[in-house]
N, C-alpha and C positions, 0 to 999 in steps of 0.2 A: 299738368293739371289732372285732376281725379276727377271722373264721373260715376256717379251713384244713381241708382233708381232703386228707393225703397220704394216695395209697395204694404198699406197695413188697407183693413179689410175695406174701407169705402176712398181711399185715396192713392195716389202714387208721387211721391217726393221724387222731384228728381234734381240734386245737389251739385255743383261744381264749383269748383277751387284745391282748397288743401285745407287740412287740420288749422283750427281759429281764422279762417279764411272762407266761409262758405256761402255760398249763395245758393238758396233753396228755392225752389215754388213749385206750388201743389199741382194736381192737375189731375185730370179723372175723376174728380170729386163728386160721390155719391153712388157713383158705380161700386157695383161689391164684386173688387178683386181675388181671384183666385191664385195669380202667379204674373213672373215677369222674365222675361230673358231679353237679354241683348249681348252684340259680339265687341271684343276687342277693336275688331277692324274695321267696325261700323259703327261708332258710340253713338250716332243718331237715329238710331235706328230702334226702337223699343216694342216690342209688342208685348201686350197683358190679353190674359185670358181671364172673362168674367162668367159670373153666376149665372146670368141671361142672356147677354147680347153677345156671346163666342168672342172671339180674337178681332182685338184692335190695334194697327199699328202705327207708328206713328214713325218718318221719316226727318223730324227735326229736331230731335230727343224732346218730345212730348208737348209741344207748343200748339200741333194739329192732330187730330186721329182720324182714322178710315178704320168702318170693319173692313176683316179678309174672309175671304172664306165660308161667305153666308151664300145659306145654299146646298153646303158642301159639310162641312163640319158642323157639329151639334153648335146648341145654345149657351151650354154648362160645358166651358171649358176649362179645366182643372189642371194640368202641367203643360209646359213648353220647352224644348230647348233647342240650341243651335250647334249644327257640328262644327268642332273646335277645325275641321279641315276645310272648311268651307262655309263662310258667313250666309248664303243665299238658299242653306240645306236647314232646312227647322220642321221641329215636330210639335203634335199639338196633343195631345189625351185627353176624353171628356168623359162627360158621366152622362148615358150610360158607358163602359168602357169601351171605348173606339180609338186607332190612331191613328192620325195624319200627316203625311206627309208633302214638304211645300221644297221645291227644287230651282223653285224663281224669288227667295227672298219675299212670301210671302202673299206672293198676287194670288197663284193656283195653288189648291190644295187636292189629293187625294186620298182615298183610303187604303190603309193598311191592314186587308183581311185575311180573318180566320183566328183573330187573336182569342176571339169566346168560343171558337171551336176546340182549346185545347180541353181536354181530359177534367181537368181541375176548375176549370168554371161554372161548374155545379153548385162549388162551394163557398163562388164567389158572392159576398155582401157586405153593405157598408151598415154598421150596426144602429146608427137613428135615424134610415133607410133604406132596412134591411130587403127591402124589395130590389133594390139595387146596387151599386158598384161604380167607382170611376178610376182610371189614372192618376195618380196621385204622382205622381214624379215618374218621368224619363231622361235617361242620362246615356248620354252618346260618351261611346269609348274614343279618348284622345288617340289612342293607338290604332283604331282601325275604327272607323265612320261610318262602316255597315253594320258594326254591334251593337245594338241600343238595348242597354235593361231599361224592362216597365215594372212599374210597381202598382200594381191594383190594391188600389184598399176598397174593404182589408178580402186577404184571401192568397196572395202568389206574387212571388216576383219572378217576372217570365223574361226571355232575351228572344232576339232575333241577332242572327249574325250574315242576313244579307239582306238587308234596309228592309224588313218586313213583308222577304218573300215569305219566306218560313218562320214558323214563330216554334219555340223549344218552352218548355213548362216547367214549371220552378222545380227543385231541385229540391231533396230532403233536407237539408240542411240551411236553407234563404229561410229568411223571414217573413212572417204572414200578411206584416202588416207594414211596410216601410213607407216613410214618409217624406224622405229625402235620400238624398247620396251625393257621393263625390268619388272624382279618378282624379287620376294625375299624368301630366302628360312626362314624366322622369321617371315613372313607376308600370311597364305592361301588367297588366294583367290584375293588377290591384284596385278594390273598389271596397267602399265602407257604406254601410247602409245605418238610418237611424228610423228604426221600426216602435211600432206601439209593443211589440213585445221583445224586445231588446236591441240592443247591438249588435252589429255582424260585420263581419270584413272577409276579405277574398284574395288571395295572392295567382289563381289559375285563373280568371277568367269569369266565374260564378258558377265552376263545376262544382267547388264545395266551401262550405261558409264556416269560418271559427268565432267565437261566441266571447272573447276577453272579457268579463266583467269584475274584476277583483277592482273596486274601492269603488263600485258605480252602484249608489247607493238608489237612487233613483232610474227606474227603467223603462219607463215609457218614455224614447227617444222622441226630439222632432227634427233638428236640424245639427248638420254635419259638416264641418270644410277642415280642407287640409293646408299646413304649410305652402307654402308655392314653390320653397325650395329646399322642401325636406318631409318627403312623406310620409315620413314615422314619425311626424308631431297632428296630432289630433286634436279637433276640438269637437264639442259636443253641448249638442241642449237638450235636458228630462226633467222630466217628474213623477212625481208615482203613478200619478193616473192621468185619463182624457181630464176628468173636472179639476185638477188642478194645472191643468196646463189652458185650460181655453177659456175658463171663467171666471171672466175679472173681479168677481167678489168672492172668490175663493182661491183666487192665485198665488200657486208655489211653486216655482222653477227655477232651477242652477241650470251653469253651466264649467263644465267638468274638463279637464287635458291631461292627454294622455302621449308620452312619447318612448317608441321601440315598445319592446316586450314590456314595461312598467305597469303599473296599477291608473287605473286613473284617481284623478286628484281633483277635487273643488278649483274652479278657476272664477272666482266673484269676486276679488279685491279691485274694486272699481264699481262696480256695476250695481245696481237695485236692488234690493229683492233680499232673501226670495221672495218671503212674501210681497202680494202685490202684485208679483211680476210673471207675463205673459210670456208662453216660451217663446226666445229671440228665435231668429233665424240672425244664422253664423253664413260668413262669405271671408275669404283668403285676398288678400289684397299682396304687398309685399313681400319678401322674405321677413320670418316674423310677425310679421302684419294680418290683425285680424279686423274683421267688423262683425257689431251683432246689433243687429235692430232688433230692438225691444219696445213695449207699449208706455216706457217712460221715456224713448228717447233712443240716437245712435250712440254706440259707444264705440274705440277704437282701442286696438292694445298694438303694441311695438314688441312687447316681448315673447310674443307665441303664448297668449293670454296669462301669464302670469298677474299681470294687473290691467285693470281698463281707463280710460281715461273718456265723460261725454264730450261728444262734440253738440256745439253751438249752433243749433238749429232752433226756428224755429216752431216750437211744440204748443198747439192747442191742448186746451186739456183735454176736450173728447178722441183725442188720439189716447190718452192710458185707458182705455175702454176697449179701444180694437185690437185685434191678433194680428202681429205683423203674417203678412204673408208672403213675401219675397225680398231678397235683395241681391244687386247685380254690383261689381267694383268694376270698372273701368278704367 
């Protein structure tokens, strides 16, 4: 059985069964969610970070929630994730930038300082509040769980390589503005970022970043996942700019794959859009196996996105209004 937690901007779906087999129900309803993670080894276990009320978790995939962390961690919690080496190790990012670290599965949290002490946070600002900045995604290296890239938007994507003693400062060559990422645990050292001002990928680590964009017509990235069993298959969600990716009366978004050294290539035979359509957020399910929650719906592909096929949820229609904002495959 598959478990799913989509989250789109005031709800959190959370799905189990299989493909034409699903059983959904909403939950978080009216909260405006910022992000969602949950582990493999604990598909009960869910926590969302929101716009005001910081980090909620919930210990029976979504049926109950508890704040965590109040007190401790800001209000405006904006990324989460969980190290792939240990389910009870999760991190939090807010706005203003701050990060947190939780070492019990979420009861304690503390802070991870000196992160705005770097050199480069001068220049950090989020541009329709440009007075400030948050964490917009954290990603823990499969390969070593004391590596966690941050990504501030917009302004720097910064690393720490000993769980946020020290914090290292973006690199000339990272992206300004990254909005997601993905690694792989078959791939060291490799890491893909989908930035407001392009694509980027990394084979050392994120000492230095190459920029592939032959047939990527569209460059304002938002989301990224990789094959599970083949890291030189890519997928990817853009559009030209912020207003066609996040407003639903001007909405235009593809989503694009790309495999080895190749061009990238339109991947929408299935799927909505563009017009209309709000960029998905993409997650890695099987070999092959993709998901992309979108503001018309989930959709799945079997063949490393060459075509999509929706699944059978049910869909309000003030759901094609909202930006999805996360999703987890289980």
């Amino acid at each position: 059985m598959t478990r799913i937690y989509a989250a789109l901007r005031n709800a959190l779906l959370v799905a189990d069964g299989e493909p034409g087999d699903w059983h959904v129900t909403e939950r978080l309803a009216g909260e405006e969610i910022q992000c969602v993670v949950a582990a493999p080894g604990r598909p009960d276990r869910v926590l969302c970070g929101t716009a005001d009320d910081g980090v909620y978790l919930s210990s029976n995939g979504g049926e109950t929630w508890n704040r965590v962390g109040e007190g401790v961690v800001g209000d405006r919690v904006t990324a989460l994730a969980v190290s792939p080496d240990d389910p009870d190790e999760l991190w939090a990012g807010t706005e203003p930038s701050r990060v947190y670290r939780s070492g019990d599965g979420g009861e304690t949290w503390a802070e991870r300082e000196g992160l705005t002490d770097l050199p480069s946070a001068s220049e950090w600002s989020y541009p329709p509040r440009p007075h400030t900045h948050h964490v917009r995604w954290l990603e823990v290296d499969p390969n070593d769980p004391a590596h966690l890239y941050v990504a501030v938007e917009a302004g720097a994507l910064v690393q720490t390589r000993d769980r946020g003693e020290t914090w290292t400062d973006r690199v000339p060559s990272a992206r300004r503005d990254t909005h997601s990422m993905a690694t792989h645990p078959d791939a060291p050292g490799w890491a893909w970022a989908a930035a407001g001002d392009g694509y980027a990928e990394t084979r050392d680590g994120g000492e230095t970043w190459a920029h592939p964009q032959e047939g990527l017509d569209h460059r304002y990235c938002w989301s990224v996942a990789v094959d599970a069993a083949d890291p030189d298959a890519v997928l990817l969600s853009s559009a030209r700019g912020a207003y066609t990716a996040h407003n639903p009366d001007r909405a235009e978004t593809y989503v694009y794959r790309r495999e080895g050294d190749g061009a990238w290539e339109r991947s929408m035979d299935g799927l909505p859009g563009p017009d209309g359509l709000l960029r998905p957020v993409l997650a890695s399910g099987g070999p092959e196996e993709f998901y992309a929650l979108t503001n018309r719906g989930p959709f799945r592909s079997m063949d490393g996105g060459e075509t999509w096929m929706r699944q059978v949820w049910p869909w309000q229609d003030g759901y094609e209004r909202q930006t999805p904002r996360g999703l987890v495959v289980l």
